[in-house]
Backbone as JSON Lines, residues from 0, in Angstrom:
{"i":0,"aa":"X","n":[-34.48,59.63,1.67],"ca":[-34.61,61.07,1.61],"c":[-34.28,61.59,0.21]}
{"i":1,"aa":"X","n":[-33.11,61.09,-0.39],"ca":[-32.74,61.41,-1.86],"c":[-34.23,61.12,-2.75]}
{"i":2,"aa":"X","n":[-34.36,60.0,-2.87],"ca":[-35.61,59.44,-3.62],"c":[-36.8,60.04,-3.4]}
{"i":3,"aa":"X","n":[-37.18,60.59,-1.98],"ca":[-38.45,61.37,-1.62],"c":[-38.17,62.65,-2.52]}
{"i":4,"aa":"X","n":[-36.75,63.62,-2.48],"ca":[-36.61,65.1,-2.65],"c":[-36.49,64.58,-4.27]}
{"i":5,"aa":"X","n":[-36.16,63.91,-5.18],"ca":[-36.18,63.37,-6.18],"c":[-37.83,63.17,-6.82]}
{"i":6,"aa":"X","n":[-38.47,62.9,-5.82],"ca":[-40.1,62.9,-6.77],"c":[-40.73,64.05,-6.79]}
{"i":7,"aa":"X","n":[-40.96,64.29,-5.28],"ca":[-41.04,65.7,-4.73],"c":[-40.41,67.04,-6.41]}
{"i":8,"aa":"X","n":[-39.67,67.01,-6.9],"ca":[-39.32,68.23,-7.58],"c":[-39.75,67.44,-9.12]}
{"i":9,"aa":"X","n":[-39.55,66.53,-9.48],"ca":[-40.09,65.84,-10.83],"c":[-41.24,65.12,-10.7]}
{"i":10,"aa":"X","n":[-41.84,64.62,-9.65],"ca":[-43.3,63.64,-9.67],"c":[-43.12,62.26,-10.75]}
{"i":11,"aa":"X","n":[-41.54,61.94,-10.51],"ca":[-41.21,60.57,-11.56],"c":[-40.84,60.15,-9.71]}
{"i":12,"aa":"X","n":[-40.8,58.78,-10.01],"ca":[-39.86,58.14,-9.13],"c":[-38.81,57.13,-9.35]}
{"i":13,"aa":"X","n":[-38.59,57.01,-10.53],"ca":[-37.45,56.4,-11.02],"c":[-36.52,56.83,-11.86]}
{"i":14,"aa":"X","n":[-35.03,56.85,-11.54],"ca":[-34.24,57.44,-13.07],"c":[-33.1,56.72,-12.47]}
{"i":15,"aa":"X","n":[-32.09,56.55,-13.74],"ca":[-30.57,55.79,-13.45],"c":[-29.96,56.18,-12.57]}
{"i":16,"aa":"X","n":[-30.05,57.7,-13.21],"ca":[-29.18,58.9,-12.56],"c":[-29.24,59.14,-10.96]}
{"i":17,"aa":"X","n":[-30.71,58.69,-10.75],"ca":[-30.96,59.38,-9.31],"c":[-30.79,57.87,-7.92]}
{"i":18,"aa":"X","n":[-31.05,57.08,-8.51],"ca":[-30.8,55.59,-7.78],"c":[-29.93,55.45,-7.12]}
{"i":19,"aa":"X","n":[-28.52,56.0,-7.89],"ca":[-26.9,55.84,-7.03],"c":[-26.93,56.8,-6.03]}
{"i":20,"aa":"X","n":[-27.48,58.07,-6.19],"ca":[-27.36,59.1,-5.06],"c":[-28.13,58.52,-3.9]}
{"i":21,"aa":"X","n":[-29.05,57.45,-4.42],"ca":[-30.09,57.03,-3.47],"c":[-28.68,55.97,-2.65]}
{"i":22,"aa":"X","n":[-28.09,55.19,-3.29],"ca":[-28.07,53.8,-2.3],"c":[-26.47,54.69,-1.91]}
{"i":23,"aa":"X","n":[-25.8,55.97,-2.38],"ca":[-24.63,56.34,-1.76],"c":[-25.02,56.71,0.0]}
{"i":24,"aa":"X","n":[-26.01,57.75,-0.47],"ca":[-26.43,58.37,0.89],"c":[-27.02,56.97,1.93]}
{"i":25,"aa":"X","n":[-27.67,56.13,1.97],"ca":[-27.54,55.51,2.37],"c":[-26.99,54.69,2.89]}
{"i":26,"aa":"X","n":[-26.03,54.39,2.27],"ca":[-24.6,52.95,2.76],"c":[-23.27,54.07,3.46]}
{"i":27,"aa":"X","n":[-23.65,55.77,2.94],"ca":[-22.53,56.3,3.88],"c":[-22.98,56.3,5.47]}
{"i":28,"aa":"X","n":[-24.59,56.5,5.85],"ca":[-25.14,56.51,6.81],"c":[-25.05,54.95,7.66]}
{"i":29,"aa":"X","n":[-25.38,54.27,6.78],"ca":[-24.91,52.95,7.28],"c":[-23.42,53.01,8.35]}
{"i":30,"aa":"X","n":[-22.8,53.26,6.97],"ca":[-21.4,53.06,7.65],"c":[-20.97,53.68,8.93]}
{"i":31,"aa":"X","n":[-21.51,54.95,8.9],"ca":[-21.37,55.64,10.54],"c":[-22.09,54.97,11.58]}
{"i":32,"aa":"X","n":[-23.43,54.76,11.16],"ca":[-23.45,53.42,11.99],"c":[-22.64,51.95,12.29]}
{"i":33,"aa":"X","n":[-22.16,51.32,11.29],"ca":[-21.43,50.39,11.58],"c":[-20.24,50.56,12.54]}
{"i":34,"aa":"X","n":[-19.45,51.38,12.39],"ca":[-18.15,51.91,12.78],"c":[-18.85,52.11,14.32]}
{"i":35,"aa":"X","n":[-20.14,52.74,14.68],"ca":[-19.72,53.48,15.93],"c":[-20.56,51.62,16.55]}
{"i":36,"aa":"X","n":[-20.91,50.35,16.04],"ca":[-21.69,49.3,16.64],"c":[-20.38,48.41,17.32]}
{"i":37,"aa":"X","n":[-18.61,48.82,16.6],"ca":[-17.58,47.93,17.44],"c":[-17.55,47.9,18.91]}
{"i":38,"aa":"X","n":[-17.82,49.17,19.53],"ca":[-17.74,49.2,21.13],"c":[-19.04,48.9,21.97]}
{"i":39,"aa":"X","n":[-19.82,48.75,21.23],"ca":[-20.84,48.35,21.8],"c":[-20.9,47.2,21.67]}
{"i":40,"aa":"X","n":[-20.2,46.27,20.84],"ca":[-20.46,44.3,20.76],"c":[-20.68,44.02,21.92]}
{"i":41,"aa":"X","n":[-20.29,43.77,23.14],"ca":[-20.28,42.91,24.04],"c":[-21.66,43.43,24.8]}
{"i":42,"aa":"X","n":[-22.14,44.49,24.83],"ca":[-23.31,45.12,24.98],"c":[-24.58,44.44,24.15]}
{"i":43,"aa":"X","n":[-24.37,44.48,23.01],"ca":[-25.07,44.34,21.97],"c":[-25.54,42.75,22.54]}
{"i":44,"aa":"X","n":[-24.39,41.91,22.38],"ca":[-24.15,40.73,21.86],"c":[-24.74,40.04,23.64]}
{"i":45,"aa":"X","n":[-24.95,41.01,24.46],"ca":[-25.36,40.25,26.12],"c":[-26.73,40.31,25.84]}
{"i":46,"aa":"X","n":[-27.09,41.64,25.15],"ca":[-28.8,41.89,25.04],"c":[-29.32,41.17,24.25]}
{"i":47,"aa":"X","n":[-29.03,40.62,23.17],"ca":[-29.39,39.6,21.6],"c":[-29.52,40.53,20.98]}
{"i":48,"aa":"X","n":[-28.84,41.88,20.82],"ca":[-28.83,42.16,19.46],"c":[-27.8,42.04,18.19]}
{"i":49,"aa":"X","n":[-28.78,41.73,17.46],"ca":[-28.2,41.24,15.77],"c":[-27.74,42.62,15.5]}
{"i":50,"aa":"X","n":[-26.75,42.6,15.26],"ca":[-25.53,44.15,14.07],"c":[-24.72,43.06,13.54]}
{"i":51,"aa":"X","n":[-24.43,43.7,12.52],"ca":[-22.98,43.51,11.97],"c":[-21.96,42.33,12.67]}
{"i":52,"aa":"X","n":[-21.59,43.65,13.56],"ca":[-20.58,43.73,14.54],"c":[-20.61,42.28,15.7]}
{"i":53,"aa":"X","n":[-22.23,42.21,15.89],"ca":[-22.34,40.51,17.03],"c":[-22.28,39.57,16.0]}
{"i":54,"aa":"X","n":[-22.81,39.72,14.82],"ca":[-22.96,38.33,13.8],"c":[-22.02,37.89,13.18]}
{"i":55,"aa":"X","n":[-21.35,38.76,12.76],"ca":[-19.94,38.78,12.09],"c":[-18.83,38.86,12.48]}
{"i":56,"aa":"X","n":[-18.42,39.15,14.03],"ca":[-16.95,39.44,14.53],"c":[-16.74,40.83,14.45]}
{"i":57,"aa":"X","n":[-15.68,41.03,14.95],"ca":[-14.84,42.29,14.27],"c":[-14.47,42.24,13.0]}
{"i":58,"aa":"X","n":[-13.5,40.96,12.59],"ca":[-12.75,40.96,11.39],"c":[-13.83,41.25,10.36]}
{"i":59,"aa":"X","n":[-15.13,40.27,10.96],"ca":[-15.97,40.51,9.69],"c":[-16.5,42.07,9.3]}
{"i":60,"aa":"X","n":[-17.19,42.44,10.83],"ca":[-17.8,43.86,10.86],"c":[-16.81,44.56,9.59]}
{"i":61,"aa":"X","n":[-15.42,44.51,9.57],"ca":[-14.33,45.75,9.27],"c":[-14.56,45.19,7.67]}
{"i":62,"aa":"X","n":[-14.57,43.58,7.42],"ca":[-14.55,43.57,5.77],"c":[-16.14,44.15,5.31]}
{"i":63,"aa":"X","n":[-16.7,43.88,6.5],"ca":[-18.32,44.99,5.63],"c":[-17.7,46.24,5.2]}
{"i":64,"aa":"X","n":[-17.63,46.84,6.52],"ca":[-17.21,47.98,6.74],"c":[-16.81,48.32,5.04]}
{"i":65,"aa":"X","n":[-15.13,47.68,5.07],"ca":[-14.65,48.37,3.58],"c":[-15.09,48.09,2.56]}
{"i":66,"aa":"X","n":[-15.94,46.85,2.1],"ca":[-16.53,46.9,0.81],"c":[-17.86,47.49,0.67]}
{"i":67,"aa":"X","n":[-18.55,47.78,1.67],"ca":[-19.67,49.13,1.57],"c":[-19.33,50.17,1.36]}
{"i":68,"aa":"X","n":[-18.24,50.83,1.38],"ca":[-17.39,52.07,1.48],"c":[-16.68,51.9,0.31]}
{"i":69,"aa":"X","n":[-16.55,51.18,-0.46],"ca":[-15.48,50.82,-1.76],"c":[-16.71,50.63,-2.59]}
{"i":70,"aa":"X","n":[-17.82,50.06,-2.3],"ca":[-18.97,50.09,-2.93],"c":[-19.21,51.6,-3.55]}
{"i":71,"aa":"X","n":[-19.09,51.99,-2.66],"ca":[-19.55,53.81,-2.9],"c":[-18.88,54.35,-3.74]}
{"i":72,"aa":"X","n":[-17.28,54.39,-4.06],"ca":[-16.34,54.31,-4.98],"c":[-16.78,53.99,-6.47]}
{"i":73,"aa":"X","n":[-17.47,52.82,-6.04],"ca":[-17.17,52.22,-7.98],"c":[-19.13,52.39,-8.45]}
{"i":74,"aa":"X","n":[-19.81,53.11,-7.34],"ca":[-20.87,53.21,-7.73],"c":[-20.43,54.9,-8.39]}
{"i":75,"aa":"X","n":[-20.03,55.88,-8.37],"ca":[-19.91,57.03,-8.48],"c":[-19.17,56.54,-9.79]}
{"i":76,"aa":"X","n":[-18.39,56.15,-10.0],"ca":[-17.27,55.65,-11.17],"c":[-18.26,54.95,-12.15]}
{"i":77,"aa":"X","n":[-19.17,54.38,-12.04],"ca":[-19.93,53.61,-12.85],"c":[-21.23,55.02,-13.88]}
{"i":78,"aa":"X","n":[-21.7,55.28,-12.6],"ca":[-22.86,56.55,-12.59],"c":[-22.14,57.73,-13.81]}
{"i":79,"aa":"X","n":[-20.88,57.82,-13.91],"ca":[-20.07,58.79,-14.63],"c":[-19.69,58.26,-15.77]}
{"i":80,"aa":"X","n":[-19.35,57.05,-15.75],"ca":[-18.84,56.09,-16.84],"c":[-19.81,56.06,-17.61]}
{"i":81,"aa":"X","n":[-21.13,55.75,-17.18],"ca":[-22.44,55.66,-17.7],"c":[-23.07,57.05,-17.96]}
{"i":82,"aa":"X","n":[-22.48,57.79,-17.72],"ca":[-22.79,59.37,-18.52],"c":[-24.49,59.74,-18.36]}
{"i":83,"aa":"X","n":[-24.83,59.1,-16.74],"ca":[-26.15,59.96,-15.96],"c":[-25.64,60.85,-15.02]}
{"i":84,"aa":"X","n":[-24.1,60.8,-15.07],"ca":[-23.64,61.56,-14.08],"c":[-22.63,62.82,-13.69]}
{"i":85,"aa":"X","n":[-22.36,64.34,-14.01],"ca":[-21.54,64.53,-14.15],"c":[-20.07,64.36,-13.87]}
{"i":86,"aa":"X","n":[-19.08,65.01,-14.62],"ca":[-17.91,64.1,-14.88],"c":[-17.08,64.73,-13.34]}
{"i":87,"aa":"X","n":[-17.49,65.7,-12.99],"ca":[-17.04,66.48,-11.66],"c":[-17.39,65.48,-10.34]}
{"i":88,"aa":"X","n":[-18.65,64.47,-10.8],"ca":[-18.87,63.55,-9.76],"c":[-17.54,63.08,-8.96]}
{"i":89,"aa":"X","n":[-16.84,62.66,-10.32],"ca":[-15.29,61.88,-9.7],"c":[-14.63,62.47,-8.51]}
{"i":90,"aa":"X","n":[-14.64,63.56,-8.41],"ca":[-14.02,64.63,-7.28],"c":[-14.37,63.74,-5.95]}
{"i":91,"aa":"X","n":[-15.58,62.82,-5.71],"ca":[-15.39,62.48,-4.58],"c":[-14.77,61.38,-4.28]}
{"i":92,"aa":"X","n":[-13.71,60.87,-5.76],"ca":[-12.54,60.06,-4.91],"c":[-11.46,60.29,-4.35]}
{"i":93,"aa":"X","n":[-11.36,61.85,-4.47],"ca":[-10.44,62.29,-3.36],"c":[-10.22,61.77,-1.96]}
{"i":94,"aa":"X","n":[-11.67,61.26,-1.23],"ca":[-11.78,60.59,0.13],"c":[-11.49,59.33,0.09]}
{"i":95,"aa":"X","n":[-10.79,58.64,-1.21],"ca":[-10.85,57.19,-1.31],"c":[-9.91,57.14,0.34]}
{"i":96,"aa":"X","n":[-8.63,57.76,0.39],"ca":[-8.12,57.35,1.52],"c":[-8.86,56.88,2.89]}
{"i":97,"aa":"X","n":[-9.84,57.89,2.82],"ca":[-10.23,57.42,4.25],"c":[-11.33,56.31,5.05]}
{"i":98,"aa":"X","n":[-11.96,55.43,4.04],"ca":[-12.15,54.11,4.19],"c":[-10.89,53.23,4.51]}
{"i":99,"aa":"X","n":[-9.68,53.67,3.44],"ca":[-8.65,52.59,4.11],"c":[-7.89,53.01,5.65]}
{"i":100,"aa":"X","n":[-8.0,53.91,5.39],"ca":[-7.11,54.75,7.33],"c":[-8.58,54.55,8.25]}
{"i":101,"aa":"X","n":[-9.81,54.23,8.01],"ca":[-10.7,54.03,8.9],"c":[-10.42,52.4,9.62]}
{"i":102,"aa":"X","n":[-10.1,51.6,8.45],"ca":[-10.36,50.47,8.59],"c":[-8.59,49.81,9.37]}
{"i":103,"aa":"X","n":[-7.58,50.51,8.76],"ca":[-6.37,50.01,9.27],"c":[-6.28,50.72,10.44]}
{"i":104,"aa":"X","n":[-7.18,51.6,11.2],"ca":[-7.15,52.24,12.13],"c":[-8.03,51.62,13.13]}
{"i":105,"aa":"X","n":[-9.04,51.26,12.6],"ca":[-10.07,50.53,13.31],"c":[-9.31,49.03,13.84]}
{"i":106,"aa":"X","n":[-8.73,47.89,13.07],"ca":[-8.25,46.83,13.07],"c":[-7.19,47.21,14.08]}
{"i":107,"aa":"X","n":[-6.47,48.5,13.74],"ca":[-4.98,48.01,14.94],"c":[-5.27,48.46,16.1]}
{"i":108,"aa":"X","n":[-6.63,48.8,16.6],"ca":[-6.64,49.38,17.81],"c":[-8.21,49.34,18.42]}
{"i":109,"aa":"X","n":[-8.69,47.73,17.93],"ca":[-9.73,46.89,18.5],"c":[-9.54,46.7,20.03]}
{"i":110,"aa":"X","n":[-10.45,47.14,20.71],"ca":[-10.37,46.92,22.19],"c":[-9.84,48.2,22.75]}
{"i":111,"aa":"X","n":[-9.02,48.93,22.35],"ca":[-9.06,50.42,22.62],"c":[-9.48,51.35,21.79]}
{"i":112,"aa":"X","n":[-10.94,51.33,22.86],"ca":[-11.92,52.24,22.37],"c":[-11.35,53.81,21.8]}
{"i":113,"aa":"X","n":[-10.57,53.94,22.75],"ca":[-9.69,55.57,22.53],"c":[-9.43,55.72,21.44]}
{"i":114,"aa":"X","n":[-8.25,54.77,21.13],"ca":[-7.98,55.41,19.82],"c":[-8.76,54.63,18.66]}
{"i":115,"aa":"X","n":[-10.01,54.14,18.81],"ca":[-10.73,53.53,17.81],"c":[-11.5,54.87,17.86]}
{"i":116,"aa":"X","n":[-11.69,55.54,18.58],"ca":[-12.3,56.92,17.72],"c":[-12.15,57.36,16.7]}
{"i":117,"aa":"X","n":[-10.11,57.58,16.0],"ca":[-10.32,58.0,14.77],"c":[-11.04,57.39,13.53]}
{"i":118,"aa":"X","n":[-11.57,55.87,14.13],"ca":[-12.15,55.12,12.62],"c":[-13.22,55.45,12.64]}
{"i":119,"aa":"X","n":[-13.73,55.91,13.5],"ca":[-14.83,56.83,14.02],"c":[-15.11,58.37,13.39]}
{"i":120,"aa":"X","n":[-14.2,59.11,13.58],"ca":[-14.0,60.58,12.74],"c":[-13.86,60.0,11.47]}
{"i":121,"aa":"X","n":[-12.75,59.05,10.61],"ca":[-12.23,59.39,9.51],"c":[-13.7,58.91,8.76]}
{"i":122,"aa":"X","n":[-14.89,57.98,9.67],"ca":[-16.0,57.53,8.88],"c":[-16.78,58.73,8.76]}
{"i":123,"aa":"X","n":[-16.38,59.52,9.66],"ca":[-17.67,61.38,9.57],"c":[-17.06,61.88,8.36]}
{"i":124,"aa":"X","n":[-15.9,61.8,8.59],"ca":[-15.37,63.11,7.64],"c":[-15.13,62.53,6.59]}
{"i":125,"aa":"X","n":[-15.38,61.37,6.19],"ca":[-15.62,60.54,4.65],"c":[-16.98,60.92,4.04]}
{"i":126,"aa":"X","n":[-17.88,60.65,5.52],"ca":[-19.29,60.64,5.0],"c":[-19.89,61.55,4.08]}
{"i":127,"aa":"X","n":[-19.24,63.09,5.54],"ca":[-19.59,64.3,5.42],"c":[-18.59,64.78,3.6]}
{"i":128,"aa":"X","n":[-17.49,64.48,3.53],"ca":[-16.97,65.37,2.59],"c":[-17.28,64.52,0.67]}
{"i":129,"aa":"X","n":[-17.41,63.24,1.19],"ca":[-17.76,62.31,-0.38],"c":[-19.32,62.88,-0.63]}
{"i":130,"aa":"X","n":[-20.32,63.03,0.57],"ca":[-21.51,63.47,0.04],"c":[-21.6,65.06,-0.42]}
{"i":131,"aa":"X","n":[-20.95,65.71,-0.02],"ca":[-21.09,67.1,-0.39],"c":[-20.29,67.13,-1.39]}
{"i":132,"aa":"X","n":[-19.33,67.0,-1.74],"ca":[-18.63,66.84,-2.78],"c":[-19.4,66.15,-4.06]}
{"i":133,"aa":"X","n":[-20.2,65.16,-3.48],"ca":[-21.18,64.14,-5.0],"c":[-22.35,65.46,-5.11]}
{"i":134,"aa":"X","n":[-22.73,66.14,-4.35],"ca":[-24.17,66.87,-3.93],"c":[-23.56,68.12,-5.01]}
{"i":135,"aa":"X","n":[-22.29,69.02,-4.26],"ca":[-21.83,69.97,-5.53],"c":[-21.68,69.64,-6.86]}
{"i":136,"aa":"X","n":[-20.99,68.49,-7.05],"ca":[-20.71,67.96,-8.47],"c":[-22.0,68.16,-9.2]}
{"i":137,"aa":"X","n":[-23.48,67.73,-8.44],"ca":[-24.76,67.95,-9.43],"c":[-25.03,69.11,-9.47]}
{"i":138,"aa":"X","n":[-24.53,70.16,-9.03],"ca":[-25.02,71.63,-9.32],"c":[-24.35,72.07,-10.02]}
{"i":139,"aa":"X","n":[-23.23,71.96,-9.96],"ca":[-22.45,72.75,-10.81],"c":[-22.09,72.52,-12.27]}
């Protein structure tokens, strides 16, 4: 969607600058997917479906989990470093916390679905506040 609204207003389809917004928005969407594929494993994994989550375990699902999400981190840090990006970008490591409270939240409370919800929220409200936060940084 980034890359479509990206040609759509310039009729280029390639730039440095615009690539990272491409693979952020993506791997945050991912990740809400990943997070919500833990309660479904045994579901998943009766029907043959391939996620994450059946191929990899839990332990594994959760180390995706955080280095896709830490990915996102040092792609914004790079994009700025590399000066295609403004310097206000940084603002969205304010959410660094909540990849790690997703994931130590997710791990201590595998098998209860209940309170595996919050790794659930803290992955929305990562998603939701690192992308709007990267989205303002380019306007302003």
């Amino acid at each position: 969607m980034v890359l479509g609204s990206y040609y759509v207003q310039t009729r280029a389809f390639v730039s440095a600058g615009v690539l990272g917004p491409c693979y952020l928005s993506g791997v945050m969407t991912t990740l809400v997917l990943l997070i919500n594929e833990f309660a479904d494993r045994d579901a998943d994994a009766g029907s043959g479906r391939k996620t994450f989550v059946t191929l990899y375990g839990y332990n594994g699902g959760l180390a995706i989990y955080l280095a896709l999400a830490l990915s996102c981190y040092a792609v914004v840090v790079a994009g700025v470093a590399a000066m295609h990006w403004p310097p206000y970008a940084l603002l969205a490591l304010v959410t660094l916390p909540l990849p790690f409270q997703a994931f130590r939240l997710g791990r201590a409370s595998l098998g209860d679905w209940g309170r595996f919800l919050g790794a659930v929220k803290a992955t929305i409200l990562m998603n939701f506040l690192f992308l709007c936060i990267l989205a303002i940084s380019f306007v302003v």
